[in-house]
C-alpha positions as CSV (number, residue, x, y, z in Angstrom):
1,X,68.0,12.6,-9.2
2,X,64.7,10.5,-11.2
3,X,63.2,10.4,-8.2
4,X,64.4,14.2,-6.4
5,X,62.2,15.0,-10.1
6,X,59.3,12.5,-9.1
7,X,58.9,13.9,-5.6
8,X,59.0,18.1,-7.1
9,X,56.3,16.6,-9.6
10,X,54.5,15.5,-7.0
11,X,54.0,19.0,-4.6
12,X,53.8,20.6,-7.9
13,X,50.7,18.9,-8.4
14,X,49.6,18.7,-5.1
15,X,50.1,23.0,-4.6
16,X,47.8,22.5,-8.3
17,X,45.0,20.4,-7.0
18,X,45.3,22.4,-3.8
19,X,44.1,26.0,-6.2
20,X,41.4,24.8,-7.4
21,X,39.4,24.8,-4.7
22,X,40.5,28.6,-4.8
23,X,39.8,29.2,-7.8
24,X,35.8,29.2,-7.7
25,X,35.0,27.8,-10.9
26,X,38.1,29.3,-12.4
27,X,36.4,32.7,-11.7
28,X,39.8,33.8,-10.1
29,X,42.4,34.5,-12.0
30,X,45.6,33.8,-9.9
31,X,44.5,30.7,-8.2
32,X,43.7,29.5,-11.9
33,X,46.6,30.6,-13.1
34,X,48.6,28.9,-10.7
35,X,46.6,25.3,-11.3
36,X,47.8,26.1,-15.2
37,X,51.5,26.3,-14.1
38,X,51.5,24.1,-11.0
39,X,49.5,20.8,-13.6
40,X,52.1,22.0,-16.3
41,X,55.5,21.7,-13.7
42,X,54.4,18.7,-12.6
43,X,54.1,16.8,-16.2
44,X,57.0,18.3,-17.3
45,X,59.0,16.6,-14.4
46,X,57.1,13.5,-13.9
47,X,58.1,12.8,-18.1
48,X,61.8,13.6,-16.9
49,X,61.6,11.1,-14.5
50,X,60.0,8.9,-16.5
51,X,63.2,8.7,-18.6
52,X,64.8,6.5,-15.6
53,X,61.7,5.5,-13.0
54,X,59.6,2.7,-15.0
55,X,55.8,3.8,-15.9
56,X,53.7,1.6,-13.5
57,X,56.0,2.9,-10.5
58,X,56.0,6.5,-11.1
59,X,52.9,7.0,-11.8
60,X,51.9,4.7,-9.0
61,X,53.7,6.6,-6.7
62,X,52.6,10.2,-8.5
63,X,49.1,9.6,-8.1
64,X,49.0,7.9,-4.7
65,X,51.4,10.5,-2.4
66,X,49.2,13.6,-4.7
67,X,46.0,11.6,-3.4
68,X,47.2,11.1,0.5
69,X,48.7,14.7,0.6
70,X,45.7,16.4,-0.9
71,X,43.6,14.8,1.2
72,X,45.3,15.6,4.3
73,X,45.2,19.6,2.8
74,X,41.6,19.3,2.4
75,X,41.5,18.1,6.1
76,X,44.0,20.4,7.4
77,X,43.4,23.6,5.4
78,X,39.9,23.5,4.0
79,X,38.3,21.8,7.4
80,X,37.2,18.7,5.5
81,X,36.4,15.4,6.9
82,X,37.0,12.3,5.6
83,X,34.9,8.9,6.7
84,X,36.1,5.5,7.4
85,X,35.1,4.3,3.8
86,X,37.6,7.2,2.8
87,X,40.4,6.5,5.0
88,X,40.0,3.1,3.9
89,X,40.5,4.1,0.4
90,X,43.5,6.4,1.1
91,X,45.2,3.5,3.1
92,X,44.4,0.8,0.2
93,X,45.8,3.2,-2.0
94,X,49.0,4.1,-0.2
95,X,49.5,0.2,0.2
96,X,48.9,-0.5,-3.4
97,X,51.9,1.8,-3.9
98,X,54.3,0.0,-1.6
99,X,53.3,-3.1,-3.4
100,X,54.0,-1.9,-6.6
101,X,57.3,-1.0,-5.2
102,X,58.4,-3.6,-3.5
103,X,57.8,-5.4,-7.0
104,X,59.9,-3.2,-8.7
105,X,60.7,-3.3,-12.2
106,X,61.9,-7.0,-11.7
């Protein structure tokens, strides 16, 4: 269940990140209003998880899928492009992650 929470915190910030490219400056209201919601999900269920996923994993993992997957929307639905500097970074990023995991909380 921790992590079911940890993975619905993580597309609830991901759909958030996603608006605010929509929301042009926070000129719009319902792309704003659904970063507000979307940001506010996602803490609320990341801090649930945290109750049973130790700190330096969740968050390692929170921050690093959200990077990877809005990345790939920005590609995919907003016809950015990303250099090898950048893919670099997304790739040290996803393999600090396993890392971190594969660490644990040992």
């Amino acid at each position: 269940m921790p992590y079911l929470l940890l993975a619905l915190a993580i597309t609830s910030e991901v759909c958030a990140t996603s608006c605010l490219k929509l929301t042009e400056g926070f000129t719009k209201l319902w792309p704003s209003i659904g970063v507000g919601i979307g940001y506010a999900l996602s803490f609320l269920l990341l801090g649930r998880a945290l109750k049973h996923i130790p700190v330096s994993i969740a968050y390692a993992v929170w921050s690093g899928a959200g990077t990877a997957a809005v990345a790939a929307i920005g590609i995919v639905a907003f016809g950015e492009q990303l250099g090898r500097a950048q893919w670099l970074g997304i790739a040290l990023i996803i393999i600090g992650v396993v890392v971190l995991n594969l660490r644990g909380s040992h």
